[in-house]
N, C-alpha and C positions, 0 to 999 in steps of 0.2 A: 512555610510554603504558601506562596498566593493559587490559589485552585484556577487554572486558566481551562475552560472547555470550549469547543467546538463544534459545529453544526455544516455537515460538507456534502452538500448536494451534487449530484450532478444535474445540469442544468438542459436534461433531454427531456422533458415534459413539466404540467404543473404541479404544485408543492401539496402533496396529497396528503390523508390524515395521516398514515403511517409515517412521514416524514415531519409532519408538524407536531407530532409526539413526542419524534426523537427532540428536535428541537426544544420542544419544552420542558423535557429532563434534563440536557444541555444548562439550559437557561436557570432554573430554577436550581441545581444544583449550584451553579455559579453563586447565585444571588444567595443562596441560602449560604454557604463559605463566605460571603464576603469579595467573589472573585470577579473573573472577568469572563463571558461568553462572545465569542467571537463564529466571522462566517469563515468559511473557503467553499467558493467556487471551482469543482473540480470539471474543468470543461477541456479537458485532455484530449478527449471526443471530438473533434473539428468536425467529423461528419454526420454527430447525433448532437450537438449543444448547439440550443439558438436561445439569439437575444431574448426574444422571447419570453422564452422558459426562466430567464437568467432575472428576467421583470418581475414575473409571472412570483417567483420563487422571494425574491426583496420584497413584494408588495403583501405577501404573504407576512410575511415575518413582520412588516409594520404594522398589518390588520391584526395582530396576535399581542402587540405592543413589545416584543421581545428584541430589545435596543443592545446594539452590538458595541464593546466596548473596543473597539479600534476597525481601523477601514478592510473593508474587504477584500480577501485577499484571492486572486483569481491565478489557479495554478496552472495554468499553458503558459502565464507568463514567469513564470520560475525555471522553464525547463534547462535554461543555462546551469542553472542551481542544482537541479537533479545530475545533469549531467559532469556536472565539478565533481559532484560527491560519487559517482560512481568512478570515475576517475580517482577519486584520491582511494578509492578501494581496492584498484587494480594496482596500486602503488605500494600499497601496505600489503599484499596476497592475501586480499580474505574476498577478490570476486578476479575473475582473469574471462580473457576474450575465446570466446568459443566459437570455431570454423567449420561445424557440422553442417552441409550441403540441406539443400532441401529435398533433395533424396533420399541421403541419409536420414532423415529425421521422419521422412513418408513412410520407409523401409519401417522404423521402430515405430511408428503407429501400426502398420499394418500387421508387425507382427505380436504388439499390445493386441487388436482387436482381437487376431486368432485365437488368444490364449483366453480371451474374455476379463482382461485386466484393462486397471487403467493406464495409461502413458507415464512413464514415470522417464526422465533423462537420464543420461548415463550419459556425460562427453567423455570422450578420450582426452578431451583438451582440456582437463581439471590440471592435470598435472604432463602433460606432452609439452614440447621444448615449442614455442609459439615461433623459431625460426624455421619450423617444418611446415608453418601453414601456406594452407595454396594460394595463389595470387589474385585469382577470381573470384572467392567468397569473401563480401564483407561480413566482419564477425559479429555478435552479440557481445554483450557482456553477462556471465552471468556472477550470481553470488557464490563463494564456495561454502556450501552451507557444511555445516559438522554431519560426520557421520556415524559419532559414537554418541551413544545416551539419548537424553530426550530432552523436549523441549516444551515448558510449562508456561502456561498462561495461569494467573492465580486472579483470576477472577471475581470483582466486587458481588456477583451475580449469581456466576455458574460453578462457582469456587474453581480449584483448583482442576485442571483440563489440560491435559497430554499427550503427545505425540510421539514415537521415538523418531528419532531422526531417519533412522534406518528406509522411512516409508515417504520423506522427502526427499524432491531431484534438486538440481541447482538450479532455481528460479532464474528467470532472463529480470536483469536490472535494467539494460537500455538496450533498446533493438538497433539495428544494422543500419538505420537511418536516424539515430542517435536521440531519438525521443524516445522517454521514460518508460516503462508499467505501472502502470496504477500501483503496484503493492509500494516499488520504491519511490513514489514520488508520494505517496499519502505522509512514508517515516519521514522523510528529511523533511518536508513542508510541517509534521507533527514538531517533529524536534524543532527548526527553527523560530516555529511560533510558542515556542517553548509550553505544549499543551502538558497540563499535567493528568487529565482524566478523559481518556477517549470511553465516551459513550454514546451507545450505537446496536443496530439490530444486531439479534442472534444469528442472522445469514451471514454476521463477517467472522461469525465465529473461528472458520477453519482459517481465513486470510491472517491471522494473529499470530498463529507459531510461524509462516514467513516472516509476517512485520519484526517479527521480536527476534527475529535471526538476523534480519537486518541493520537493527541498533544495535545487538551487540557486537557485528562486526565493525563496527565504527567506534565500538566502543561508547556509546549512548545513554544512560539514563533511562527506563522504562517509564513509561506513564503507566497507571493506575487502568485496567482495563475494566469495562462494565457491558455486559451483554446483555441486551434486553429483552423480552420475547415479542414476535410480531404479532403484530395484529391482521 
């Protein structure tokens, strides 16, 4: 296996220690394998990523000497790609279109808040016949995530770390104007850059049991996870 890792800012301010860190264990990981470290620009954000930042962040990583082995790859312009693959997910039933109103979905906040819980989703439309949806609501997509057992992260870091499924909702894969979520555009853009060691702060720790619900409904290949502690 060629060790491929990855370094994926978002490009809403400058490239601070805590992020030239991550990058440097990235980096040095790579080198020390014999592999390849590479960037993504995740500038998803159209109304927090400026050039800028996007400079700001390259110019960083050349003052660091930390040489990227193929071109950078900037993920708003993938979003076709995000959006194939959620498509070919609602093809295969393992994510289906959900028509819950934004009333509906205020209604279940409000009555999360009263109980003092968190928001968790429940659609009807996991499994409802999608020729009862209403006319006027553009849907979501979401994932159908499992609801029995649990879901492990086996971590190079934090070892092994669980969840049961039971305490996750159906994440939104692509919103109602057909751009991505961050959770699902980080896996397909992982996967096709064929990363084999995501490493990265312990803050993405809980995003991991989504990611990794996400590959395996696609049927995926996991990378190698490593959680790091911040600084």
């Amino acid at each position: 296996m060629t060790v491929r890792t990855r370094f994926a800012p978002s490009p809403t301010g400058l490239l601070h220690i805590g992020g030239a860190r991550t990058a440097l264990f990235n980096y040095l990981f790579a080198r020390h394998h014999g592999g390849s470290f590479l960037l993504r620009i995740e500038d998803t954000d159209r109304a927090r990523s400026t050039e800028a930042a996007t400079k700001a962040i390259l110019d960083g990583l050349d003052w660091l000497g930390l040489d990227r082995a193929e071109q950078t790859v900037f993920q708003s312009a993938r979003a076709g790609r995000h959006a194939e693959v959620a498509h070919a997910m609602l093809a295969a039933g393992t994510a289906y279109h959900c028509y819950l109103s934004p009333a509906e979905l205020a209604a279940m906040r409000d009555a999360a808040t009263g109980e003092g819980r968190s928001l968790k989703v429940i659609s009807p439309w996991r499994d409802r016949d999608p020729r009862d949806a209403p006319a006027d609501i553009a849907p979501v997509i979401r994932l159908k995530a499992p609801r029995l057992g649990d879901t492990i992260v086996g971590d190079l870091v934090q070892g092994d770390v669980r969840v049961a499924n039971a305490e996750l909702d159906d994440l939104i894969i692509l919103r109602a104007d057909g751009t991505p979520t961050y959770l699902h555009a980080v896996v397909v853009d992982d996967h096709d850059m064929a990363i084999t060691h995501v490493i990265r702060g312990d803050d993405h720790l809980t995003n991991t049991f989504r990611q990794i619900q996400i590959y395996q409904a696609n049927g995926w290949a996991l990378p190698q996870f490593a959680h790091i502690p911040l600084i």
